[in-house]
N, C-alpha and C positions, 0 to 999 in steps of 0.2 A: 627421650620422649619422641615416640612418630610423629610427625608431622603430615597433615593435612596437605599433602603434596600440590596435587588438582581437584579441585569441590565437583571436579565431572566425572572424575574415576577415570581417565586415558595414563595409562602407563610409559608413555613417550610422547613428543612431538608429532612423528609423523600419525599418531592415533588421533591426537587433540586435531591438528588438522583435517582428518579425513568426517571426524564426528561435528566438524562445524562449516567445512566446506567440504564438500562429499568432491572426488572426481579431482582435489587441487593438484594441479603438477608443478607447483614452482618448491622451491628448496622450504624447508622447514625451517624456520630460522625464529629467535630469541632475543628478546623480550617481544611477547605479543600479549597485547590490550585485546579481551575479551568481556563482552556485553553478558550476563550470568542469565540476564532475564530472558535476552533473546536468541541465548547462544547461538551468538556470530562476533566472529573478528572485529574489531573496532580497529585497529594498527597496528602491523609487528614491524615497525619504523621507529628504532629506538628513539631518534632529536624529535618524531613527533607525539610520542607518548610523553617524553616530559614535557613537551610545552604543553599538550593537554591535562596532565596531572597537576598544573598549577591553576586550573577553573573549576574542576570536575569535584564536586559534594561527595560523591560516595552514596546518595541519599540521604546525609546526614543535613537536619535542619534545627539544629542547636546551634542559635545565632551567637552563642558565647563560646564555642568550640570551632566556628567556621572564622569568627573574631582572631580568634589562637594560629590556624591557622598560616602559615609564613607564603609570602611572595616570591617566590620564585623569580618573577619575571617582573618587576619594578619598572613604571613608565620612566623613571631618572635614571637608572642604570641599564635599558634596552638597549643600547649602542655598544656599552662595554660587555656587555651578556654577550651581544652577535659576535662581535670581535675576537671574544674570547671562546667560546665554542669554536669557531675555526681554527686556530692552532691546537686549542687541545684534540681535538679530531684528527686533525691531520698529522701531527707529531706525536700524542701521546692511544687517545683511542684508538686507532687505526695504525699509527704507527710500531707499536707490538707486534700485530696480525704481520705484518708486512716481514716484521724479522723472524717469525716463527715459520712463515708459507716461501721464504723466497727461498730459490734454487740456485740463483749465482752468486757469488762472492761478493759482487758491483752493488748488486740491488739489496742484498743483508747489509753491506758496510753503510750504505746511503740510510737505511731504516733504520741501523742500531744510533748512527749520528743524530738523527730527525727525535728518537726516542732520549737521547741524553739534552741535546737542546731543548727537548720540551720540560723535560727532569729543571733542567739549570734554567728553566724560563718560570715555571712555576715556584720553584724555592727563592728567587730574589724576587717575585712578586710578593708571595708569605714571609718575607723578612720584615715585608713595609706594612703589612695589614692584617687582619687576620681570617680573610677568605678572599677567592680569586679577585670579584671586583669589588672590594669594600671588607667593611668590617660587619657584612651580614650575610649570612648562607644564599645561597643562589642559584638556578639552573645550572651555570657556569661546573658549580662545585660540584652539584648532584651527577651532574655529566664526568665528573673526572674521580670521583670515588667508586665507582667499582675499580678501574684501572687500579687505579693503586690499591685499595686490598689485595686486589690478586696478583699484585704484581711479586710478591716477597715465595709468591707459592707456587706459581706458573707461569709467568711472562720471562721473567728472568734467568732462572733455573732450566726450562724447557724449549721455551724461544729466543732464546739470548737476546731479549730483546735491553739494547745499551751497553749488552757484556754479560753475562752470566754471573760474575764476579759482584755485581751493583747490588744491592738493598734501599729499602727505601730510609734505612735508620740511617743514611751515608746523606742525607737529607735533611737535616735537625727539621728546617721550618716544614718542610712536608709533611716530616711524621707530626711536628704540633698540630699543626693545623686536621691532618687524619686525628686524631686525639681529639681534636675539639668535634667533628663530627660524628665520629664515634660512640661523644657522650650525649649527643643529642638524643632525645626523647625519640625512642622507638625504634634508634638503627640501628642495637646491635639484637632487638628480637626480629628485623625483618632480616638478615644477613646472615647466611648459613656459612662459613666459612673455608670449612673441610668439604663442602661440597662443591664451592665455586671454583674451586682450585684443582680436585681432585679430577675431576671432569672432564680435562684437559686429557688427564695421561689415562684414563679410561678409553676415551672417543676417539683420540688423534692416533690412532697407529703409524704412520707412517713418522710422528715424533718420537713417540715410543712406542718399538716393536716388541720390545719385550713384554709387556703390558703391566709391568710396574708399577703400581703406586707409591708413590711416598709418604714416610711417616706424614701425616696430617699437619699442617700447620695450623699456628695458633695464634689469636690476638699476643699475647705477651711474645712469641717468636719474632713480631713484625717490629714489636715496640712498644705496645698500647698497654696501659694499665688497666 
């Protein structure tokens, strides 16, 4: 089935940008929050699209579906939310990029350690609970699931990031815990899989110059039933 890519008809990035801010000169960059009505940017700042994504209706005013629902950002667990977004940012989200773009030896060895500590920081926290802070879905998590989807298909493989050798099934509570968000209501229709991954060896030439794709991976390839 095609998918409804962009509701604006821009065929890239740098299109969507030039048709909502004419004249832009800074980098085109991904995930960006756009206003449909007023066609303009609202934020392409990943950490501030989610914490806006846990206020934000949709325009939906069904007080028994806005009930439903989930908190993201809980005033009892704020502390642990913050906490917790800074390491997985800096060892796990950002810590891939760093092993896929570095050019010395020093600064890939420092990034693939930072990416296996945040691996072994995450799995004995999901040994004791079953999401990062608690036993309830959270910013925390939403922040660190992309990462790891793509990590079995592109971070690893392409960026060595931790070792190229790593899987996330080398992981038991990580992959449970990817499993339990997996089956949550809605993620695995908003989550294209073979595209998130594939993208990489499309776009990065200088990772791969050959311009090879690989076979597709797949929920069951990662682990996920």
């Amino acid at each position: 089935m095609k998918l409804n890519r962009d509701p604006l008809g821009s065929n890239d990035l740098r299109e969507l940008y030039e048709r909502l801010s004419p004249n832009y000169q800074g980098r085109c960059t991904a995930p960006i929050l756009v206003d449909l009505k007023s066609k303009k940017i609202v934020s392409n700042e990943s950490s501030d699209i989610v914490r806006m994504m846990n206020y934000l209706t949709f325009g939906c005013t069904d007080k028994f579906q806005l009930e439903k629902k989930i908190d993201l950002y809980p005033d009892k667990f704020k502390e642990t939310i913050d906490e917790t977004n800074i390491w997985v940012y800096e060892l796990l989200n950002n810590g891939v990029y760093k092993c896929g773009f570095s050019t010395q030896q020093d600064a890939y060895d420092k990034a693939s350690s930072d990416v296996r500590k945040g691996l072994s920081r995450a799995e004995d926290i999901l040994s004791r609970q079953n999401f990062l802070c608690g036993n309830a879905f959270t910013e925390s998590d939403l922040r660190l699931l992309p990462t790891v989807l793509r990590y079995d298909g592109s971070y690893a493989p392409l960026f060595r990031a931790g070792g190229a050798h790593l899987r996330i099934r080398d992981y038991p509570h990580i992959l449970a815990w990817l499993q339990r968000c997996w089956d949550m209501e809605g993620v695995q229709e908003t989550i294209n899989l073979d595209d998130a991954t594939s993208s990489y060896y499309r776009q990065l030439f200088p990772l791969n110059a050959g311009g090879l794709i690989p076979t597709a991976i797949t929920p069951r390839d990662i682990g996920l039933k």
